[in-house]
BAFIVO-25416 format. One record per atom (N, C-alpha, C): x, y, z. Coordinates in steps of 0.02 Angstrom, whole numbers, plus 50000, padded with zeros to 5 digits. Layout:
<atoms>
XYZ
...
</atoms>
This chain:
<atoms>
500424994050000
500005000050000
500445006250000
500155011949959
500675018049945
500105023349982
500375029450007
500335031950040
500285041650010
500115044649985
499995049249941
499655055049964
500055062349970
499865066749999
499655073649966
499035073749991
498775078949947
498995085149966
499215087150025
499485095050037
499655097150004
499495103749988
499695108549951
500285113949956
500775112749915
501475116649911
501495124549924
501955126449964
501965134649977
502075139249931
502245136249858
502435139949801
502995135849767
502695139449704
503185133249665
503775137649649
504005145149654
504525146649641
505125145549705
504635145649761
505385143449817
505455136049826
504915132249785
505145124249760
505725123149727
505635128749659
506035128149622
506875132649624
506785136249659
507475140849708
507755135349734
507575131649781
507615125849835
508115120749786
507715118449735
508125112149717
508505115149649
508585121849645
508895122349595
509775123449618
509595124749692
510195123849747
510695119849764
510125114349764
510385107049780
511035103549727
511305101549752
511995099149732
511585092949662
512125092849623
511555087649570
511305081149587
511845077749649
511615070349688
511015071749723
510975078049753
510365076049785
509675078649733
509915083349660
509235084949634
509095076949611
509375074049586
509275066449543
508985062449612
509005062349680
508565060149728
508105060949735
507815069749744
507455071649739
506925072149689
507075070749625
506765068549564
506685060649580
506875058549604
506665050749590
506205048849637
506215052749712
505465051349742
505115053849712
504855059449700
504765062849626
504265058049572
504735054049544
504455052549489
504125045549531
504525040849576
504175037049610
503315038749637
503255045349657
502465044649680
502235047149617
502435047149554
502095049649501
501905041249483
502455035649463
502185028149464
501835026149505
501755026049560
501325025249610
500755025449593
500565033849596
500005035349553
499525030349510
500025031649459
499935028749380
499325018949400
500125016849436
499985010949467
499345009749515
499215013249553
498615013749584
497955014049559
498055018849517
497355019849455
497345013849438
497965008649402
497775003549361
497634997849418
497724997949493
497444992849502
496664993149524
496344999449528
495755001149568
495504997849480
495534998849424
495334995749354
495444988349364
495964986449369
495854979249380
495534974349423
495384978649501
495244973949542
494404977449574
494054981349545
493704986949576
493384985249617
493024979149621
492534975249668
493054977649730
493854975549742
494054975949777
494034985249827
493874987249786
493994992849803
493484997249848
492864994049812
492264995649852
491694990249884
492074984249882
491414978349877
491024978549930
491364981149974
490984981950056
490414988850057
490514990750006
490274999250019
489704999549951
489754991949909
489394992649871
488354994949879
488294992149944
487614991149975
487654990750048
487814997850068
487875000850125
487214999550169
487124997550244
486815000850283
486645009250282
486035013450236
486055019450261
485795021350319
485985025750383
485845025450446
485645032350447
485155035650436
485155041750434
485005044450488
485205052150529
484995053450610
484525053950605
484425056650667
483715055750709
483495060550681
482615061050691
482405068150655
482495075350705
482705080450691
482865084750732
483515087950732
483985079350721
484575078450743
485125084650703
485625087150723
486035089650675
486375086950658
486855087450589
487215085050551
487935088250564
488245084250623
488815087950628
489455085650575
489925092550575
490385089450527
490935087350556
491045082850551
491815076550546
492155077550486
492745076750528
493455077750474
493435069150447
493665071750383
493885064250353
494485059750389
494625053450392
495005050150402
495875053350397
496385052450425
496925055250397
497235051850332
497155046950324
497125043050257
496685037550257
496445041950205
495555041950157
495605035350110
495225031350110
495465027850069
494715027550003
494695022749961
494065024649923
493415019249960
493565015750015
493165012550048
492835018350059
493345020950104
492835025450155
492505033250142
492685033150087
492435039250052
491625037050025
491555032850013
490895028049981
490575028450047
490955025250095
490315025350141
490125032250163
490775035750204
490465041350192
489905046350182
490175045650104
489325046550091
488675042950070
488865035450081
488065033950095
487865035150170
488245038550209
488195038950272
487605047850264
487915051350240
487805057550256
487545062450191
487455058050123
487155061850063
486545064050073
486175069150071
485615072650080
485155068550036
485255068149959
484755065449922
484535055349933
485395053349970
485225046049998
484585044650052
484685052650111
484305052150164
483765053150141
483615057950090
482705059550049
482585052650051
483045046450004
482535041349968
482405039050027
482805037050096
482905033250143
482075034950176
481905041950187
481235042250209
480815041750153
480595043650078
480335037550054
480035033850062
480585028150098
480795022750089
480095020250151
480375025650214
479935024050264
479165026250262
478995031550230
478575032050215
478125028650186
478265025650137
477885019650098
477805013250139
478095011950205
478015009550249
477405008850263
477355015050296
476725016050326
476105017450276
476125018750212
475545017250165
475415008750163
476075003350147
475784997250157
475294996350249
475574997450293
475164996650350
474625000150334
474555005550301
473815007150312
473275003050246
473505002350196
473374997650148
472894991050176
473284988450229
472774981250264
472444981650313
472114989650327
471954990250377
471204988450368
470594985150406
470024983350395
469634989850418
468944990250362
468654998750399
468254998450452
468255003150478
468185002950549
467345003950543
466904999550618
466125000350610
465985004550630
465435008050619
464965011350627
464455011550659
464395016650721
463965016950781
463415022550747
463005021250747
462105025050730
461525025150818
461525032850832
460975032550878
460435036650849
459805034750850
459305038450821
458905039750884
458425043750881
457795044350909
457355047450881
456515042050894
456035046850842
455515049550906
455255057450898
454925058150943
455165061851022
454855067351027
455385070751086
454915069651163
454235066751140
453925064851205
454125057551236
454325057351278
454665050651346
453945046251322
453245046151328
452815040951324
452845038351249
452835041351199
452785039351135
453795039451097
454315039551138
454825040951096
455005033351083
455385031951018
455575027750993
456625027350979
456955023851011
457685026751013
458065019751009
458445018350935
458605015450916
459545016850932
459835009350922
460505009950918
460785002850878
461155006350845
461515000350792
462175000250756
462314995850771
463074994050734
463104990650662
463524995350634
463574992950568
464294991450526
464604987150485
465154985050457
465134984250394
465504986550360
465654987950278
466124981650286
466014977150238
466344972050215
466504973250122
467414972450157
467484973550067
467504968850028
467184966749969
467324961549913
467794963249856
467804956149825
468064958049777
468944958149778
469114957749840
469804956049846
470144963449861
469724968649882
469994973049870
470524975349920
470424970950000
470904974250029
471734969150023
471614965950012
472184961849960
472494964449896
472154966649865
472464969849811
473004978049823
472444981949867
472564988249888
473234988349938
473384981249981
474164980050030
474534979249960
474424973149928
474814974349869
475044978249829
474624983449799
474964988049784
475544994349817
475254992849880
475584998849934
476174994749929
476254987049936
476844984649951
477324986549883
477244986249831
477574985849757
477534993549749
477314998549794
477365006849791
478075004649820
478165001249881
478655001349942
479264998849892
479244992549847
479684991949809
480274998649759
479615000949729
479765006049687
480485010849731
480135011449783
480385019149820
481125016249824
481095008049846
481825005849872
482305006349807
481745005249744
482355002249686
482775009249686
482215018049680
482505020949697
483175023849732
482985023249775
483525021349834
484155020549803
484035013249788
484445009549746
485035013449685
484555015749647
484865021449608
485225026749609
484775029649658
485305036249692
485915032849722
485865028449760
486815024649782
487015022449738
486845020949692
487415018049625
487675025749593
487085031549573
487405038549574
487765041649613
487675040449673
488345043849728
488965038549727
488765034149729
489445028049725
489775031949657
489235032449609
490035034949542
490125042049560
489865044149579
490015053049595
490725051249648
490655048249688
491145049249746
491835042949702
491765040849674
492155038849620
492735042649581
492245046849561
492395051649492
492735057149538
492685061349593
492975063549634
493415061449653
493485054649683
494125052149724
494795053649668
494835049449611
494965047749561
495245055049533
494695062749514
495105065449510
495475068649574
495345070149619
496015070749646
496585068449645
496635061349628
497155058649617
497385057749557
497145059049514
497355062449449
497765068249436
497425073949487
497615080049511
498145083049526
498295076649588
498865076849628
499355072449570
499435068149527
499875066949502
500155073449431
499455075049413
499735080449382
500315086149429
500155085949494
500505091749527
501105090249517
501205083749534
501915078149539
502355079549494
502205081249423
502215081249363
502635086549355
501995092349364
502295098949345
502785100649393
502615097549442
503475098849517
504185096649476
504205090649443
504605087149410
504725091949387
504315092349305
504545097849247
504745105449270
504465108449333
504865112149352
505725111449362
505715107449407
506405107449438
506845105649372
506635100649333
507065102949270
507375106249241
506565108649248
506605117449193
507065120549228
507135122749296
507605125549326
508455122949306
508525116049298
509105114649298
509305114649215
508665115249165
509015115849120
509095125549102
508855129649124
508925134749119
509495137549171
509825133449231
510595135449250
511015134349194
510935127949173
511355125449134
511495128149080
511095132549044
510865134849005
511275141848977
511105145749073
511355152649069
512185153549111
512445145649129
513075143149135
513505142849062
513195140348999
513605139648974
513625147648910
513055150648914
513115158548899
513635161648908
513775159248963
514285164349006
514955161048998
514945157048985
515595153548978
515835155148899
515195158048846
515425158848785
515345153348741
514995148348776
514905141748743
514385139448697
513745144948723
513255146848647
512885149848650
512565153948599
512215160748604
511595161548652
511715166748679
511075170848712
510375169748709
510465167548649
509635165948648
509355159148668
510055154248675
509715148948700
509365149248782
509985154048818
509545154048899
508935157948875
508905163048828
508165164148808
507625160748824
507655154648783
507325147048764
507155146248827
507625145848858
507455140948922
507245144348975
507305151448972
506835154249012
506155155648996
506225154748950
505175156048908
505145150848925
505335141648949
505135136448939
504895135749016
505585138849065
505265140549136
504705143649139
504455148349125
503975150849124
503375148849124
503375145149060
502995140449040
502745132849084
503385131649125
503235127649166
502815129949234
503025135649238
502775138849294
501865137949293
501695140949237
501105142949235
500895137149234
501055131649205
500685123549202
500645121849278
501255124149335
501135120549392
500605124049421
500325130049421
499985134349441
499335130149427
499175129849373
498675127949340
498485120949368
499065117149368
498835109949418
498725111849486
498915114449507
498875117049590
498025119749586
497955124049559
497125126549550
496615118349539
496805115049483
496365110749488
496445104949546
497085104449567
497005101549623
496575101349699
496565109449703
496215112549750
495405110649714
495175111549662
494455110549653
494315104549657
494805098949636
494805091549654
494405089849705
494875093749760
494715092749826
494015095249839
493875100649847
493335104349853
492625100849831
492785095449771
492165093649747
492325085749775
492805081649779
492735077949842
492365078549889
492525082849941
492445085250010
491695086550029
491625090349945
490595089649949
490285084849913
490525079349896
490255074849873
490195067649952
490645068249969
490555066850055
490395069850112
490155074650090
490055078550169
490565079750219
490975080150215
491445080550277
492275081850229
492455089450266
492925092850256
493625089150250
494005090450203
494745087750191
495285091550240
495695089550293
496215093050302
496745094950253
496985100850268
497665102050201
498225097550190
498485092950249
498795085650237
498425078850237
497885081250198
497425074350202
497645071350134
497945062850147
498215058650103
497565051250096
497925052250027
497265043949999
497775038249984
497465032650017
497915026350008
497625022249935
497925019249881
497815017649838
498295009849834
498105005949824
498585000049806
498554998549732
499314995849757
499614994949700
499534987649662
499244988949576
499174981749528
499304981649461
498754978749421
498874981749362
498294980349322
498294982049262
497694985649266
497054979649219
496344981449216
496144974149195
495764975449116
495664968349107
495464967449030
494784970249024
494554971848982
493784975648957
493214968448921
492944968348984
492324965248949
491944964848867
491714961248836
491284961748784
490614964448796
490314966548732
489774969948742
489134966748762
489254958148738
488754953848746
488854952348843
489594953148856
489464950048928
489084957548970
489194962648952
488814966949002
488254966548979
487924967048916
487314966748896
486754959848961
487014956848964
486754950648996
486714953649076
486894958649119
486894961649141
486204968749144
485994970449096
485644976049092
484974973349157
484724967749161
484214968149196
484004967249282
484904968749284
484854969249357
485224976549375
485144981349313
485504987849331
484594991149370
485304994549411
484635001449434
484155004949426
484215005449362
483565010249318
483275004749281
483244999549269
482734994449252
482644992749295
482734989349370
482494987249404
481914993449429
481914999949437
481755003949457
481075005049406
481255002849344
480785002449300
480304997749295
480674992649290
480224985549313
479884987349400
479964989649423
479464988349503
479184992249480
478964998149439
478445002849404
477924998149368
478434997149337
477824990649300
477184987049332
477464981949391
477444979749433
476654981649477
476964989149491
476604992349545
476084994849492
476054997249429
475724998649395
475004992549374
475394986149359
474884981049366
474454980749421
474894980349461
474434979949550
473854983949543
473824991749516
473354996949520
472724994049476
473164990949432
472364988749383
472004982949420
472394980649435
471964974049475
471594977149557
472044983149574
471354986949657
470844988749608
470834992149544
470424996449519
469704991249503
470214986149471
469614981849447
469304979049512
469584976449565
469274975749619
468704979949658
469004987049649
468374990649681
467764990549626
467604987349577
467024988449529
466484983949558
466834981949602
466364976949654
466094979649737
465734980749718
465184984249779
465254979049823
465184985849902
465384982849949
464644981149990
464604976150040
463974976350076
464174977850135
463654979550180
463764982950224
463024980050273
463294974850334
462974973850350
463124977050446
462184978950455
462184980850512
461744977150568
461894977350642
461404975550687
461364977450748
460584978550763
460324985050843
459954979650876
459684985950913
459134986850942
458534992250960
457974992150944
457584998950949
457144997651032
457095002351059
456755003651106
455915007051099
455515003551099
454895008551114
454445009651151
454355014251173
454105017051232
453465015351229
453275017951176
452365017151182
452315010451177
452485003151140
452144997551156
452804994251226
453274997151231
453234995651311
453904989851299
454174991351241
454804982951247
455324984751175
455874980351179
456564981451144
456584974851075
456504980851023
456424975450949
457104976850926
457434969950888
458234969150859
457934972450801
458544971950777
458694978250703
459124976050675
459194971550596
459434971150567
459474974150505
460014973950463
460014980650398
460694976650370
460544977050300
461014974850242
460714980650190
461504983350176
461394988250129
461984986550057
461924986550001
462184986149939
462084990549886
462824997049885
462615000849813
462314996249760
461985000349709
461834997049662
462344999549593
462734997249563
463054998249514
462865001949451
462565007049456
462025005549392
462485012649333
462665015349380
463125022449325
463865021849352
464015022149411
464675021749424
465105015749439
465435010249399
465415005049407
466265005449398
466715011549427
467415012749426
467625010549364
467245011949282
467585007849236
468045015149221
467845020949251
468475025949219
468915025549237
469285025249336
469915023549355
470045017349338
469885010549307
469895005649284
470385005749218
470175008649177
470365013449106
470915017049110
471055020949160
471455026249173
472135019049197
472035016849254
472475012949272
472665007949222
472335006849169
472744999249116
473185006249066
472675011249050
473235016249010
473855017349014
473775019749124
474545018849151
475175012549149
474785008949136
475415000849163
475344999949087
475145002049033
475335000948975
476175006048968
476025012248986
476465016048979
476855015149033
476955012549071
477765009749103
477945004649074
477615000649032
477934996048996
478434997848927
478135003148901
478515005248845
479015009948888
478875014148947
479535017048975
479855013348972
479715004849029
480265000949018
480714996748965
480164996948935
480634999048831
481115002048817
480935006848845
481375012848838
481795012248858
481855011548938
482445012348977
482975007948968
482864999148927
483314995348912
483454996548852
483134999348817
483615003448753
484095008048748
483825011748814
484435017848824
485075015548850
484845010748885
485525007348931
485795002748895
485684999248854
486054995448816
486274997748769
486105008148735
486595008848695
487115014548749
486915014648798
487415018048820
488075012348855
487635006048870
488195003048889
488905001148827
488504999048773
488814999948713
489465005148713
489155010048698
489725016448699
490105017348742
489885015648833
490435016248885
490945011048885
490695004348842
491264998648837
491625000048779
491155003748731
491805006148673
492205010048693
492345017048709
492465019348746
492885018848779
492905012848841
493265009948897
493865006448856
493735000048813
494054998548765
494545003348735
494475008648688
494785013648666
495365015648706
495095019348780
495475021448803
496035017648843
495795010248852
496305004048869
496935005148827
496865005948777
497215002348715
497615009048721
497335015248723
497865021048726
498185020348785
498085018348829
498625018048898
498925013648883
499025004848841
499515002148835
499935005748782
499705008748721
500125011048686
500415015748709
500395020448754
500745024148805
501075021748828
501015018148867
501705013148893
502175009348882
501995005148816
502254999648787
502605003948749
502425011248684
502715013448638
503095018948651
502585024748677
502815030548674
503315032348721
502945030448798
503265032048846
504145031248838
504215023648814
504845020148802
505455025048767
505075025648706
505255030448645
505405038748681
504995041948700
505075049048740
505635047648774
505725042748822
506255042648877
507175040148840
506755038148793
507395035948760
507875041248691
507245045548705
507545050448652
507785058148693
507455055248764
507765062448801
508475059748821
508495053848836
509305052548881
509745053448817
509655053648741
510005051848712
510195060448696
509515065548697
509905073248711
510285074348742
510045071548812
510355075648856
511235071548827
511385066848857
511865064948839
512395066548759
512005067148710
512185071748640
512565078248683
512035082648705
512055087348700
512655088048768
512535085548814
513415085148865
514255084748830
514005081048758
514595078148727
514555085348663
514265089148664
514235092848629
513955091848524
513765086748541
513325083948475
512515087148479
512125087548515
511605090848509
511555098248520
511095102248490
511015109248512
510415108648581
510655114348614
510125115048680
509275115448650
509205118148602
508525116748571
508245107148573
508665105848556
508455096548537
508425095348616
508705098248654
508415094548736
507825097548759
507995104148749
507195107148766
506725102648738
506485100648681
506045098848622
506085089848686
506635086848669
506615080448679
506315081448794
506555084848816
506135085548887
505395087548865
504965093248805
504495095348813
504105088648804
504365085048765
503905078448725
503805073848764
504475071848806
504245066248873
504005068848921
503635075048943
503165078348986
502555078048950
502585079748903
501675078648866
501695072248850
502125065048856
501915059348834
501865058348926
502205059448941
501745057249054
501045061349049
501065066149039
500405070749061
499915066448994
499895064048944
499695061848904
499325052348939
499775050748970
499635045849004
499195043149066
499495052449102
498865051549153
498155053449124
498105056149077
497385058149048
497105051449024
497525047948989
497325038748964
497045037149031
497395035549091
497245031749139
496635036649152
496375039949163
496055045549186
495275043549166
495405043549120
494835041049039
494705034049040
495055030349059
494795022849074
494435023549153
494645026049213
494365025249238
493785030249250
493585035049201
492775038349201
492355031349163
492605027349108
492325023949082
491975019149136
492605014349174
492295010049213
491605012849272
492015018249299
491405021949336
490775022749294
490795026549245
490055026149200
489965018349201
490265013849164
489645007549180
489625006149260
490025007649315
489775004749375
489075007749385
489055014049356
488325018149382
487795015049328
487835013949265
487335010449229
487185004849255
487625000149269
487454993449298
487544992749367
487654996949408
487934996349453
488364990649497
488934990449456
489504985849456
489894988449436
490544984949438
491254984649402
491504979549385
491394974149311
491284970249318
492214968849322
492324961749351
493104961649368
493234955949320
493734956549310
494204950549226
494834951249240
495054945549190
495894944849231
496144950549202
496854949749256
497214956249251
497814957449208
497994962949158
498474962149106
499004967849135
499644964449106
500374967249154
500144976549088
500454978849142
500364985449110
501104990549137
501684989549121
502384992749150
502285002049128
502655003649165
502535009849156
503315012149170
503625014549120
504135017149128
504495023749162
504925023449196
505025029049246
505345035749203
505515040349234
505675048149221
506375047749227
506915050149190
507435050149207
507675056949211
508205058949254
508085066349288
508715070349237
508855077649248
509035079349214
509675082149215
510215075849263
510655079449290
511315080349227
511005075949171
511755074649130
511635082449089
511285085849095
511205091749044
511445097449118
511345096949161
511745101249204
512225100249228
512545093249197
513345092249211
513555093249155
513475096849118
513785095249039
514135104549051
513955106849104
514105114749103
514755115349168
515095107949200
515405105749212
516105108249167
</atoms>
């Protein structure tokens, strides 16, 4: 396990003062931890791709525990090293729109309990007559009995409402799971860009001593420390620029979990390599246990249920009652029985009957819909995913190789006095945009996998393919060449 710190640097020009100081043994040290947490990095991304289950499997279907009502939401600092477990839980712990579905959730609760509840009887006191010798004063109990199945049908549907709300549920945590994903991820994207431009600084610094060392010595024109100070410059503003997005990294982390980042708050990432890309047929086989069909299908579902209460209530209820009347004038207590039955004759519920088969027709073609949409979006996120696989091996396997091998061969030219200081500039600018080129590959495979974890809510896992990543070599032979 590697260990990776997001703090943010006091400035990159007394970074670059600092190691432009340093004796050349220790800048080539200093570059090599350096470029070490830049592999790290690299390496980390590719194993959270290869192994992802591993990464979140515990956090996939969280306990949400939401407080008490009343309660406040105090804020807690994150962990001192965050890892992507606990960023997931996190926020299924404390996401506002998790806690909405969560009551929902409970709410529809209590519609199934009230759903099987039997209706309650009915107490009737009459009296006819306000004179005591002639009054007549009845009392009777009466009970609505429902037919027709209706209070069976009516729990049922409340229950398949209760479904719906959960698949919900359901959905929104597969959306915060990739949100808090896509966050973690870039920060650590972020931070390797910082890594990066720290590197290409301190370079830049050592190739612009070197530069305005051998000016002065008469060894070649003026305009080359030119070069290399427009190239500092240039570096400058790139580290700036990573430093800014680093900070928003964070920022949209931090609110994607609820709970504030310290300024040395580090993420642990382990180290693998990175994994093979599914076919379109094996995720396809998959679509009907993603989130938004299931969410679709319990619509369905609950939609049928409605036609079958509807058709149930077309069946009149009876309603049977039984007393006793008291009468005064013949002097004694007569029972009272009563059965009462609407008669069906105009309102026979065939319009909410109608209305409800209209509805569960039309969640059926939603749910048409919704496995059309998802199966061409899964399509495109595995093309996609694919694509951008193939650019991170050819990054590694081709370019990377090639960049590193055409800078040692400047710098070294150019020590022996065979290259011009232009061909090192050029050969350092190219192996910085083929790393920064690389973390954007890795970057791009893992938005891919995240988009299908949120379509299907998974990551599906396949064996794992060696993926080397070649290191940075530092730039001391071009500032010994002024030696």
């Amino acid at each position: 396990m590697r260990k990776f710190s997001a703090a943010r640097t006091t400035g990159w020009h007394r970074t670059q003062s600092a190691a432009s100081a340093l004796p050349v043994s220790s800048k080539s040290t200093w570059l090599q931890v350096s470029t070490l947490s830049y592999l790290a990095l690299a390496a980390g991304m590719a194993f959270w791709l290869a192994h992802p289950g591993s990464a979140h499997a515990q956090s996939l279907d969280p306990v949400l525990t939401p407080p008490a009502a009343g309660a406040p939401r105090t804020a807690a600092t994150a962990p001192a090293k965050l890892t992507l477990d606990q960023a997931i839980t996190m926020a299924m712990q404390r996401h506002p729109d998790l806690a909405s579905a969560q009551h929902e959730v409970e709410a529809t609760q209590g519609a199934v309990e009230q759903a099987g509840l039997l209706p309650n009887p009915e107490l009737a006191v009459s009296m006819e007559d306000t004179r005591r010798a002639t009054r007549t004063t009845a009392v009777q109990l009466s009970q609505r009995l429902e037919l027709g199945g209706k209070r069976g049908a009516r729990r049922k549907a409340a229950e398949l409402a209760q479904g719906v709300a959960q698949a919900q549920l359901e959905a929104r945590r597969a959306q915060v799971r990739a949100a808090v994903q896509t966050a973690f991820w870039d920060v650590l994207t972020a931070q390797g860009r910082v890594e990066l431009a720290r590197e290409s600084s301190t370079l830049a610094n050592q190739v612009f001593d070197a530069a305005s060392k051998r000016v002065a010595a008469g060894k070649v024109s003026p305009v080359e420390s030119t070069r290399a100070r427009l190239a500092l410059t240039g570096v400058n503003v790139e580290a700036q620029q990573a430093e800014q997005e680093l900070t928003a990294a964070r920022a949209r982390l931090s609110a994607v979990i609820g709970q504030p980042l310290s300024p040395a708050q580090s993420f642990e990432v382990p180290i693998s390599t990175m994994f093979a890309v599914p076919q379109d047929s094996e995720l396809a086989t998959r679509l009907d246990q993603a989130p938004d069909v299931i969410q679709a299908q319990s619509e369905v579902q609950r939609r049928e249920a409605v036609v079958d209460l509807e058709r149930a209530r077309q069946a009149p209820d009876l309603t049977l009652g039984v007393g006793t009347q008291r009468n005064n004038e013949l002097g004694r207590n007569q029972p009272l029985l009563s059965v009462s039955l609407p008669l069906p004759l105009f309102d026979r519920n065939q319009g909410n009957l109608r209305e409800a088969i209209a509805r569960a027709d039309q969640a059926r073609d939603e749910l048409n819909g919704v496995r059309m949409r998802l199966l061409a979006d899964v399509q495109v996120v595995g093309s996609q995913l694919r694509s951008a696989r193939q650019q991170v091996l050819m990054v590694e396997q081709q370019m990377l190789p090639d960049a590193q091998q055409a800078y040692e061969a400047a710098t070294t030219g150019f020590s022996l006095g065979k290259f011009s200081f232009l061909d090192v500039l050029d050969a350092q600018r190219t192996l910085f945009q083929v790393r920064s080129q690389h973390l954007k590959a890795l970057s791009e495979v893992q938005r891919a996998a995240t988009e299908l974890d949120r379509l299907l809510g998974f990551v599906p896992a396949t064996p794992a393919l060696q993926a080397p990543i070649t290191s940075m070599p530092d730039a001391s032979g071009a500032a010994a060449s002024t030696h």
